[in-house]
Structures are given as C-alpha cells and as structure tokens.
C-alpha positions in Angstrom: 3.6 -21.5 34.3 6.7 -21.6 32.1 7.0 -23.4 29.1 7.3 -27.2 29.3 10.5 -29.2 27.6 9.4 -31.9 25.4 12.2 -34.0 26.8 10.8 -34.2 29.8 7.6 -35.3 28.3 9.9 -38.4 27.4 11.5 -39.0 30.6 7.9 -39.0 32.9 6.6 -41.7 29.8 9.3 -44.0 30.9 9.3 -43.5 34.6 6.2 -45.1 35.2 6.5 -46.2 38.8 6.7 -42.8 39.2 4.8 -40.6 36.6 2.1 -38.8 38.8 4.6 -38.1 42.0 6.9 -36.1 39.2 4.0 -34.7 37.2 3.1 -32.9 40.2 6.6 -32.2 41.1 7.2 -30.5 37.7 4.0 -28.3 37.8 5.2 -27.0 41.1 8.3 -26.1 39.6 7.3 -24.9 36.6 4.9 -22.6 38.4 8.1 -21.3 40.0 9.0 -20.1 37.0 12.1 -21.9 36.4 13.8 -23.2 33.1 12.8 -26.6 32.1 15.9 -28.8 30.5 17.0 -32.1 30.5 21.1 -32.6 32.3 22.3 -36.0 32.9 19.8 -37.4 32.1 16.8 -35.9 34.5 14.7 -33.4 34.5 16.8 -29.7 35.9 15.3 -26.6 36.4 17.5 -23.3 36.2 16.9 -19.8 37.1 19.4 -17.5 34.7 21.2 -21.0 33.2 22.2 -21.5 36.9 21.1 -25.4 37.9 18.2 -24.9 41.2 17.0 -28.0 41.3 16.6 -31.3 39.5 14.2 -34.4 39.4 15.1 -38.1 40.1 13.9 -41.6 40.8 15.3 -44.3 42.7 14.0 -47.1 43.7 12.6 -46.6 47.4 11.6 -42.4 46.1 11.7 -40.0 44.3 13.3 -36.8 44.4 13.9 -33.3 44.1 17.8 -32.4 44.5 18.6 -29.1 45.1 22.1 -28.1 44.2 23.2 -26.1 46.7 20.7 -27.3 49.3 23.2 -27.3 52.1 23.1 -23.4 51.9 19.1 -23.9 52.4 17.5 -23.1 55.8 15.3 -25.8 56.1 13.2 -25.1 59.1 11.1 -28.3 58.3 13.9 -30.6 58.6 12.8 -32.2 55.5 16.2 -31.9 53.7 18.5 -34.6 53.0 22.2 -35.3 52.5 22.1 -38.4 50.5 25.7 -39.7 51.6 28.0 -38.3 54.3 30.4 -36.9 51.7 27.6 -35.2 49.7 28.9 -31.6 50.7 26.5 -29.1 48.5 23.0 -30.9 47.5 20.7 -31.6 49.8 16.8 -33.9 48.6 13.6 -34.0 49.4 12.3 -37.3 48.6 8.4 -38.5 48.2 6.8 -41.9 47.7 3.4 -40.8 46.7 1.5 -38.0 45.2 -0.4 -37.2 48.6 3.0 -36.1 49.9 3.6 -33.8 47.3 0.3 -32.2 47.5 0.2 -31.5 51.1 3.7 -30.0 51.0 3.4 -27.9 48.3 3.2 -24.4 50.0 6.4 -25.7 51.6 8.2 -26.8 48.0 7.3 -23.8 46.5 9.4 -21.7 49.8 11.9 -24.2 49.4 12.3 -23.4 45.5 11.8 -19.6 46.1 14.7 -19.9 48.6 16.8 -21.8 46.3 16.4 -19.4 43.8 17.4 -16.2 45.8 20.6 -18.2 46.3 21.5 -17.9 43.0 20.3 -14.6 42.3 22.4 -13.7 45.7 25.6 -15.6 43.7 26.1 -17.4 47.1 28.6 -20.3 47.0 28.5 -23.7 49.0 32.3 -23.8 51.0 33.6 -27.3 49.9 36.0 -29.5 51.8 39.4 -29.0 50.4 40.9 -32.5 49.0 43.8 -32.2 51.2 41.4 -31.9 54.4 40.1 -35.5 53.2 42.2 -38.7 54.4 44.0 -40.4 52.3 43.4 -44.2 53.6 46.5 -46.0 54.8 46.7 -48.0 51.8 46.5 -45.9 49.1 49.2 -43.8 51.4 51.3 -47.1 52.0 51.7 -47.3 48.0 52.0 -43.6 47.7 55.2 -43.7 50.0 56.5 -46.9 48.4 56.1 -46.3 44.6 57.9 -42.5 43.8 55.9 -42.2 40.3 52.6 -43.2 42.2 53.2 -40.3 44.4 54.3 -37.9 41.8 51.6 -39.1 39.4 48.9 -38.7 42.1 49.6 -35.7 43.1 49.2 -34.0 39.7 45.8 -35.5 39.4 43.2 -32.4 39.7 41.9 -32.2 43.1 38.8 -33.4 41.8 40.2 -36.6 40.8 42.2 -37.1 44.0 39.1 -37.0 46.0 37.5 -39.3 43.6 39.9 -41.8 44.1 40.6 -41.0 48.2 36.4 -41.2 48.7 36.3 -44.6 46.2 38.6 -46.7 48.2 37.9 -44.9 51.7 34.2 -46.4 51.0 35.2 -50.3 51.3 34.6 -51.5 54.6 38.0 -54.0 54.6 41.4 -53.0 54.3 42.0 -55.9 51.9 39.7 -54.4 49.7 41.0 -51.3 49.6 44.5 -52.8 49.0 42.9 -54.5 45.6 41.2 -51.2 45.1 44.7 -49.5 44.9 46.1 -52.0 43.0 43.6 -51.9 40.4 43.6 -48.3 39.8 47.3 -47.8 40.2 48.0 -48.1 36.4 45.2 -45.3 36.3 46.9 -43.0 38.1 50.3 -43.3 36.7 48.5 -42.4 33.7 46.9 -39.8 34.8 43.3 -40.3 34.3 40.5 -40.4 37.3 38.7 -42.8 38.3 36.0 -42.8 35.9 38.1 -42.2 32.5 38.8 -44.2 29.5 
C-alpha cells in the first residue's frame, strides 16, 4: 500500500456521514498504488503527477470521479456522467460500505484501466466552444451591442463556454435575459464567469 497523506486523514474526520464508505475507498486505491494528495479540496490520487481519480461526497453518495472516465470501457455500466455537459469524467458513486466491498475486484480493474490511460498519454476529444449554442439571448445582445461581441469573443474559449453553458442551463428565456444582463458588464471587462 502506498503511503497515506495526512490531509486526507483530515478530510475523512470531517466527512462523517461518510467516513467508512471512503476509508474503504482509499485503501482500494492506495493498494493501487497511486499518489495520495489533497486538490480542491478532496482527496486525488495520481499515477506520475497525472490526476486518475478523486474522492467526493455529496449528499445522496459518494464518489469516486475518474478524470478521464469517458475514455474508460466500462463493461459494467456502472460509470456515470454527472451532467450532460460533463464531457471527460465519468463516477462511480456508493451509499454504503457493502457496495464498496462487493465491487472491489471491479474498482480495482477500473483504477488499473485508468491508469494505463495515462501511462498510454491518451486524451479525452472535447467539444469545441464554437460547436456549443450560444442561446438566442446572449446572441440577441451579442448582435445588438458591438463591444459585447468584440469583448466576448476575446474571452478564452474556456470562458465562453462557461458563460454559453451558465445561461443555456435556465429553463426560461426571461431568465436568461437577466442572466445576460447581469454578466454583461463581466464580459466587457473581460473576466469569466467566476472572476473577481
């Protein structure tokens, strides 16, 4: 087993809804012999400094969240894409320890496959930001306001599709309208959606 990360020691002490289902989990993965650290927060596990796979809790589960899991065969069907635009990661999510234990010849593949992905270099095929679309509102300002247009389009594609995937996500169009609106000032200034 590799060495355990005291940090992690701190984040099962104050998940305790959940401390034996990701005790369990992180033997498993330690036995895998993967890096322990802690990265936004959670418990990650790298092969080579190369994220594999990470622990979290939520409120329903808890999780493992393999980073490139879409690149996974999972001939168990026991992977999950968390939300439809999740593109690369992929969970596998428990809600109590028996789970874990029964599956743990089939973690273990799972982890082993994950890490010949890495040591294979293999990259996950993301959606361009220009294949997602741009809801009518944001584009009805876009084609009204020049400097909104010019201003959003020198955003990095990663903030475009922060922005495009933020107000696609209301349900109502007036919603998005006050979405736009809101962030509009944002943009001009060319920060993303989640900058100070």
């Amino acid at each position: 087993m590799y060495k355990m990360n005291p940090k992690v020691d701190g984040y099962l002490r104050k998940n305790k809804k959940w401390r034996q289902e990701l005790q369990k989990l992180r033997t498993i993965l330690l036995d895998c012999q993967l890096t322990e650290e802690v990265k936004w927060r959670v418990p990650c596990y790298t092969f080579q400094k190369s994220n594999v796979v990470l622990m979290h809790v939520f409120k329903e589960y808890c999780a493992l969240l393999f980073f490139k899991g879409a690149l996974l065969k999972d001939a168990n069907g026991i992977l999950i894409q968390q939300t439809k635009n999740t593109q690369a990661a992929r969970q596998i999510r428990f809600t109590n320890v028996r789970e874990i234990v029964e599956m743990k010849p089939v973690l273990k593949a799972y982890i082993y496959k994950a890490i010949e992905v890495e040591k294979a270099g293999l990259k996950v095929n993301f959606k361009k930001t220009t294949e997602f679309k741009i809801p009518e509102e944001l584009q009805n300002k876009l084609d009204e306001i020049p400097a909104l247009k010019t201003a959003f389009a020198a955003l990095t594609p990663g903030r475009q599709r922060a922005y495009i995937l933020y107000f696609s996500a209301a349900k109502q169009s007036k919603t998005r309208e006050s979405r736009v609106e809101k962030y509009m000032r944002q943009i001009l200034n060319g920060k993303g959606l989640d900058d100070e």
